[in-house]
C-alpha positions as a Python dict, from the first residue, in 0.01 Angstrom:
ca = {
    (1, 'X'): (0, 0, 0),
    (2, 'X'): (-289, -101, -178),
    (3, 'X'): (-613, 175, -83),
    (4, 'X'): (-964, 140, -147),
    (5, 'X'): (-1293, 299, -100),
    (6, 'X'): (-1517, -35, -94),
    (7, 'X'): (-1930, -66, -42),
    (8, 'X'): (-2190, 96, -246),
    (9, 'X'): (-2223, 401, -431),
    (10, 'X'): (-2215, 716, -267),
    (11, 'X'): (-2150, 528, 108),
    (12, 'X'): (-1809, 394, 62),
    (13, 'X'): (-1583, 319, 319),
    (14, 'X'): (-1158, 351, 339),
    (15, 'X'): (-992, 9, 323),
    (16, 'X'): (-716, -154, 208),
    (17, 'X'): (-535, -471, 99),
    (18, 'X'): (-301, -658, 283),
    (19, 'X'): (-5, -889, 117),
    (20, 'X'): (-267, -1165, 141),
    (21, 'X'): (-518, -1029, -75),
    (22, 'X'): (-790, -952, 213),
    (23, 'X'): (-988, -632, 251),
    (24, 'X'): (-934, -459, 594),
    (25, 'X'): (-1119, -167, 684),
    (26, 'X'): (-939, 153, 784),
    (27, 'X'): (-1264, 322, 941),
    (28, 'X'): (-1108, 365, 1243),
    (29, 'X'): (-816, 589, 1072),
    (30, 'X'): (-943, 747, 808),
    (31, 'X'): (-1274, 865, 736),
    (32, 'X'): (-1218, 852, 333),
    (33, 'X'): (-944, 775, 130),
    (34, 'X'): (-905, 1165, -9),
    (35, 'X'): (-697, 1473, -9),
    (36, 'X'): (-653, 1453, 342),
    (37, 'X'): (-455, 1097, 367),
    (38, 'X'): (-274, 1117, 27),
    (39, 'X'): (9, 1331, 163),
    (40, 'X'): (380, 1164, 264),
    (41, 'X'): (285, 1196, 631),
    (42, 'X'): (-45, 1067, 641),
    (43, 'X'): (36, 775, 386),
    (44, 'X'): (301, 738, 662),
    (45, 'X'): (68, 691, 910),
    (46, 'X'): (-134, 412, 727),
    (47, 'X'): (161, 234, 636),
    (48, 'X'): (300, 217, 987),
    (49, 'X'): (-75, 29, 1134),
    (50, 'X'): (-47, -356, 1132),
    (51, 'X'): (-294, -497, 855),
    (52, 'X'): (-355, -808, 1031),
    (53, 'X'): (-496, -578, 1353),
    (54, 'X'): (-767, -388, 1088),
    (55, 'X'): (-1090, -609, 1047),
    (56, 'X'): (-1109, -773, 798),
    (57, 'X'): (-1422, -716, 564),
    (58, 'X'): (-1642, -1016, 465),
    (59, 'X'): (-1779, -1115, 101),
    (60, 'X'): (-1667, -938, -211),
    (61, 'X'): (-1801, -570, -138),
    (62, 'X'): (-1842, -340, -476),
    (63, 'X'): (-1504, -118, -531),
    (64, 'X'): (-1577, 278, -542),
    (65, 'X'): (-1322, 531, -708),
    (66, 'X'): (-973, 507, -589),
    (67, 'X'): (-999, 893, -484),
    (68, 'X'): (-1319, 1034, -279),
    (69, 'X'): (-1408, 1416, -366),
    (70, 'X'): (-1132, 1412, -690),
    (71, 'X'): (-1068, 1772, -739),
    (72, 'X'): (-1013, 1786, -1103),
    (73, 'X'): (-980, 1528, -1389),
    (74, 'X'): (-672, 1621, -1597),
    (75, 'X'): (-668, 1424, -1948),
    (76, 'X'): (-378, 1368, -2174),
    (77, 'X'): (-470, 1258, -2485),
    (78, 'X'): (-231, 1154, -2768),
    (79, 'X'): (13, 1053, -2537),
    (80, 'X'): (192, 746, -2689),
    (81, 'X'): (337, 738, -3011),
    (82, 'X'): (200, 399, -3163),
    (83, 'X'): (-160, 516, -3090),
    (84, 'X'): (-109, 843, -3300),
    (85, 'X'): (56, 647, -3550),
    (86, 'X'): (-281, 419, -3608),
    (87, 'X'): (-541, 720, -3565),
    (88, 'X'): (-272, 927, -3852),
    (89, 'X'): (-216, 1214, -3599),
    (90, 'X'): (112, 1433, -3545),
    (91, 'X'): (291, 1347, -3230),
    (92, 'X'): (216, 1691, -3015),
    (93, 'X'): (492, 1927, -2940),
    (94, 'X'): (327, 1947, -2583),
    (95, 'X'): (78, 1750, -2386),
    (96, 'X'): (-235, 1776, -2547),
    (97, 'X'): (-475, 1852, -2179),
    (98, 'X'): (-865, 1814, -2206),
    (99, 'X'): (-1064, 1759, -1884),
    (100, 'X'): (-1341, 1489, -1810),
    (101, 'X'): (-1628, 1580, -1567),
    (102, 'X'): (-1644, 1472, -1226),
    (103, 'X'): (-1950, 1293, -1303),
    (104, 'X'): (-1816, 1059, -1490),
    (105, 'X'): (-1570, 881, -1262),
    (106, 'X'): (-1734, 530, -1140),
    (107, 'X'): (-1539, 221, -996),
    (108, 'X'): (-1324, -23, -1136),
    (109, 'X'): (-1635, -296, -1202),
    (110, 'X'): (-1909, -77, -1202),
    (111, 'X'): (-2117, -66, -1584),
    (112, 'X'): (-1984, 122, -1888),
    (113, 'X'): (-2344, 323, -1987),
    (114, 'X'): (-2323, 419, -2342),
    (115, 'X'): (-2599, 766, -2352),
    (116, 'X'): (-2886, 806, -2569),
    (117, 'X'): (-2791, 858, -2936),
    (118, 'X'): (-2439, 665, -2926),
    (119, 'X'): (-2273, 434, -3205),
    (120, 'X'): (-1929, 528, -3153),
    (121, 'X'): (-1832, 436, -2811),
    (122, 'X'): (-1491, 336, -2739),
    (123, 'X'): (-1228, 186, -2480),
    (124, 'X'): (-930, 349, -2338),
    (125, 'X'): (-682, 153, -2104),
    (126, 'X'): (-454, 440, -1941),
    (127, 'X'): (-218, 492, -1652),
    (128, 'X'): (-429, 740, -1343),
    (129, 'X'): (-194, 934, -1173),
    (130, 'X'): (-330, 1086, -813),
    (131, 'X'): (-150, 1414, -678),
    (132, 'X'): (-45, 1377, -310),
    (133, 'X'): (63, 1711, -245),
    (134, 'X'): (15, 2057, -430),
    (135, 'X'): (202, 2091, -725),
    (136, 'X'): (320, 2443, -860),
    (137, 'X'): (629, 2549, -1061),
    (138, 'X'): (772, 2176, -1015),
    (139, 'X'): (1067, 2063, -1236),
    (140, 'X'): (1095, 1716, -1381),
    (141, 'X'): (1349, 1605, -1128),
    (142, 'X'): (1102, 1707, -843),
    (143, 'X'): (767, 1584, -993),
    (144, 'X'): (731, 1229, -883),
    (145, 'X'): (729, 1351, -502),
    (146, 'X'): (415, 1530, -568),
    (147, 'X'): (254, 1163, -631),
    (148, 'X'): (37, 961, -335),
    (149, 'X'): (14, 653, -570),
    (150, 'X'): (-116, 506, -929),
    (151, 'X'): (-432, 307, -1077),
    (152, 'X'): (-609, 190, -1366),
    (153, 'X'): (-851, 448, -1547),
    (154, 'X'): (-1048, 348, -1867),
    (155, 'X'): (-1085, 682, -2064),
    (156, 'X'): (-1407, 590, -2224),
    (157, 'X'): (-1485, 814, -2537),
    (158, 'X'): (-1752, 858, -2756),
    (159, 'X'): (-1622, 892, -3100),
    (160, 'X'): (-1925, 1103, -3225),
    (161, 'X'): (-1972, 1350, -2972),
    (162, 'X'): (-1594, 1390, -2933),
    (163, 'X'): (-1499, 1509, -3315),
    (164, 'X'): (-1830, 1579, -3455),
    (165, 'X'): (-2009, 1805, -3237),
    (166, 'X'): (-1904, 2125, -3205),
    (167, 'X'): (-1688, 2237, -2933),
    (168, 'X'): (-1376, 2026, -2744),
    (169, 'X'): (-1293, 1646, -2672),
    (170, 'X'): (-1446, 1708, -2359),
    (171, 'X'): (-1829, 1619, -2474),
    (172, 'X'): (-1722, 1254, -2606),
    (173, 'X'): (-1513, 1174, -2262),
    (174, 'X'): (-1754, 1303, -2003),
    (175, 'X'): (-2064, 1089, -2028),
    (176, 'X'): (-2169, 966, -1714),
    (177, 'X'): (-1972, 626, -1611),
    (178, 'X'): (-1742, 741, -1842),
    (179, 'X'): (-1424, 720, -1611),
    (180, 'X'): (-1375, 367, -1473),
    (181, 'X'): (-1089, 425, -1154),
    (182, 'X'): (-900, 153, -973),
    (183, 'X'): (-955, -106, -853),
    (184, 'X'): (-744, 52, -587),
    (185, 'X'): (-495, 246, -552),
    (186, 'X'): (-145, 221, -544),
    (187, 'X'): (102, 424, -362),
    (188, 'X'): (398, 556, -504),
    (189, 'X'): (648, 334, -318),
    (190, 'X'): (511, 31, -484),
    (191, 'X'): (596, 141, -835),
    (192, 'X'): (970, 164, -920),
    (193, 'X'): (895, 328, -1257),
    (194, 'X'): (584, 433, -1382),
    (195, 'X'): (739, 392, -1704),
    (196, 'X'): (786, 40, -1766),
    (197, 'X'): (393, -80, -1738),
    (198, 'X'): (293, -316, -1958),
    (199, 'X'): (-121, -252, -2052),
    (200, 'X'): (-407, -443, -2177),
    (201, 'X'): (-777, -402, -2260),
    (202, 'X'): (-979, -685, -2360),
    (203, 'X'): (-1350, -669, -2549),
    (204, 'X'): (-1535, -1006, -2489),
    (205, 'X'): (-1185, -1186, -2442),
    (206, 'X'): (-1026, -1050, -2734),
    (207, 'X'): (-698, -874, -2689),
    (208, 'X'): (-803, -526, -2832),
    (209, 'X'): (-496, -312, -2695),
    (210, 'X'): (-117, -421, -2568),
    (211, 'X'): (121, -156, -2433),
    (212, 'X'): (393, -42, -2200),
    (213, 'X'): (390, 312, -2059),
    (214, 'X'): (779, 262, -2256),
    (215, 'X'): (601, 456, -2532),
    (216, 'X'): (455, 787, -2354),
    (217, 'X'): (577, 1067, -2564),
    (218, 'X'): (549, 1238, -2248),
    (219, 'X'): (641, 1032, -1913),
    (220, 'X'): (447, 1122, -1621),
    (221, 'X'): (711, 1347, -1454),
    (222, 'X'): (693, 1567, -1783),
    (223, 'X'): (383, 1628, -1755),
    (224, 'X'): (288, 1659, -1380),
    (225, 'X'): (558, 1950, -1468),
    (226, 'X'): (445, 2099, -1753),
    (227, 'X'): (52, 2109, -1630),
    (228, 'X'): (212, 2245, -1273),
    (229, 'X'): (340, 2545, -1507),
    (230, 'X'): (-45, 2624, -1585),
    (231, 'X'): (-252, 2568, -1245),
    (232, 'X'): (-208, 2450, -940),
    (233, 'X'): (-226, 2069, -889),
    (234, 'X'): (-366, 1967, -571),
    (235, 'X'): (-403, 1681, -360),
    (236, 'X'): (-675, 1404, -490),
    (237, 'X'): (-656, 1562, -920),
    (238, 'X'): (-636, 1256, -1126),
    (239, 'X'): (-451, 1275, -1410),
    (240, 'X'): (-471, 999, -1681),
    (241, 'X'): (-201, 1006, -1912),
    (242, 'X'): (-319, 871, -2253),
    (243, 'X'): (-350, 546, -2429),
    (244, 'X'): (-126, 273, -2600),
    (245, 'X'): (-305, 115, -2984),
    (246, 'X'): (-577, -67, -3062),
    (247, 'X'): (-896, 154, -2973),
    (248, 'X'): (-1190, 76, -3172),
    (249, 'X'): (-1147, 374, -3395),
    (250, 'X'): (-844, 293, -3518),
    (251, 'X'): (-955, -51, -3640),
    (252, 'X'): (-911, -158, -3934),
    (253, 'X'): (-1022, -201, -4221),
    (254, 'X'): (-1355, -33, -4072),
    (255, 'X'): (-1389, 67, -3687),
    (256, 'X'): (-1528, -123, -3405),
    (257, 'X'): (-1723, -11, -3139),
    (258, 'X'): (-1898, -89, -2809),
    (259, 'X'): (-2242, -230, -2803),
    (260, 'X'): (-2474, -338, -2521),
    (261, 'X'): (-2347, -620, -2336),
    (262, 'X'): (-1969, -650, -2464),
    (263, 'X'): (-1741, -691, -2154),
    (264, 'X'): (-1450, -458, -2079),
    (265, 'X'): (-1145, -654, -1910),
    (266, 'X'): (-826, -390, -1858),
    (267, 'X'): (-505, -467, -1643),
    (268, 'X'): (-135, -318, -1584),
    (269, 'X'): (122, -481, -1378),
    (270, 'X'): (101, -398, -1064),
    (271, 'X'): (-235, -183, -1048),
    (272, 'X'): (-463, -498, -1047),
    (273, 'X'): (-773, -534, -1325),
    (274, 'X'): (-1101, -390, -1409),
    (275, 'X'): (-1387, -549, -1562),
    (276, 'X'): (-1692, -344, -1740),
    (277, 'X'): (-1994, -471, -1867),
    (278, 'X'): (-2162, -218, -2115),
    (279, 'X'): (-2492, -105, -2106),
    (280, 'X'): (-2748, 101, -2317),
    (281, 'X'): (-2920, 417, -2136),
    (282, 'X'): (-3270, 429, -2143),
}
């Protein structure tokens, strides 16, 4: 299945798309695509209803996050070996985690707002895993069950605020609209192996960054384990697992970096696209 949380923000409704392409409202299921339907059974129970009987929802309604109420925003960063090679970084000996705020997550289409002060932001096109059912003390061999589905998520970063001002990552990744989800979201079944994805992120219809997931120095089952060794993962956590080359910083000879206006395009097979325009706060 293909879920969405479609209308405007902070009023979305549950949805999804059938093998046609249209939009049919779930309302009369679900009242939210969250922690409470992204569990085997209830998935189940979506999957069983017969699209063509859900109305279907006119004109091309804004896409919200792929998750309402996400419970935490687990970050992997360094997580593919060609991107570490072009920003001259060791490859980790575990995943490296750092969180992004809550406040940051926006839909798929919604604007990119770069904050007051910023010259160095950047684009991230990563792989968003969402947790379907708690995860603690999982092996490798068992963490895949614990996943409801997949979607896009662009890790925006500022540059600046992320290695220059004192403290973690976490300041240059949680600027508001700084977490792009979706456009919807993709359940498990749909995705034979989340590690054969091929990724792309375009800036003004340049091709800025090509990947495959091939590359993770840490699949997703290693580290849905490894972070299940730490906390608790529970149903509706997002967890986006790093980024394949060609982010601004690591341009060369000099990097490159988002300005008002430029147009963010991502896609991976089988997740759909996303499309950003970038904006300058007031």
């Amino acid at each position: 299945m293909k879920l969405v949380r479609y209308g405007d923000i902070g009023a979305e409704r549950p949805g999804l798309i059938d093998h046609e392409g249209v939009l049919r409202d779930l309302s009369d299921h679900v009242t939210d695509i969250n922690a409470s339907v992204l569990g085997d059974a209830a998935l189940a129970r979506l999957r069983a209803l017969d699209p063509s009987a859900l109305p279907a929802v006119n004109g091309s309604p804004r896409l919200g996050p792929v998750v309402g109420d996400i419970g935490k925003f687990l970050c992997i960063g360094l997580n593919y070996s060609d991107h570490a090679a072009e920003t001259g970084a060791a490859i980790p000996e575990h995943p490296i985690l750092f969180f992004k705020a809550n406040s940051a997550i926006v839909g798929a289409n919604d604007d990119v707002v770069m904050p007051r002060g910023s010259t160095h932001t950047d684009w991230e096109v990563e792989l968003g895993v969402v947790i379907g059912t708690a995860a603690k003390y999982v092996s490798e061999d068992e963490a895949l069950n614990h996943v409801a589905g997949y979607c896009i998520v662009n890790d925006v970063s500022e540059r600046h605020f992320q290695t220059q001002l004192t403290g973690q990552w976490t300041k240059g990744k949680s600027c508001d609209t700084f977490g792009p989800t979706g456009p919807y979201l993709v359940t498990r079944d749909e995705i034979a192996d989340p590690q054969a994805l091929d990724m792309s992120l375009d800036v003004n219809g340049k091709r800025m960054q090509t990947g495959n997931t091939a590359t993770m120095i840490f699949t997703v089952a290693q580290i849905i384990s490894h972070l299940s060794q730490l906390m608790t993962l529970h149903p509706g956590d997002v967890i986006t697992t790093g980024t394949p080359p060609g982010v601004g910083m690591g341009m060369k000879p000099e990097p490159v970096y988002l300005k008002p206006g430029d147009v963010m395009e991502l896609e991976i097979s089988g997740l759909g696209k996303q499309r950003q325009t970038v904006r300058q706060d007031a």
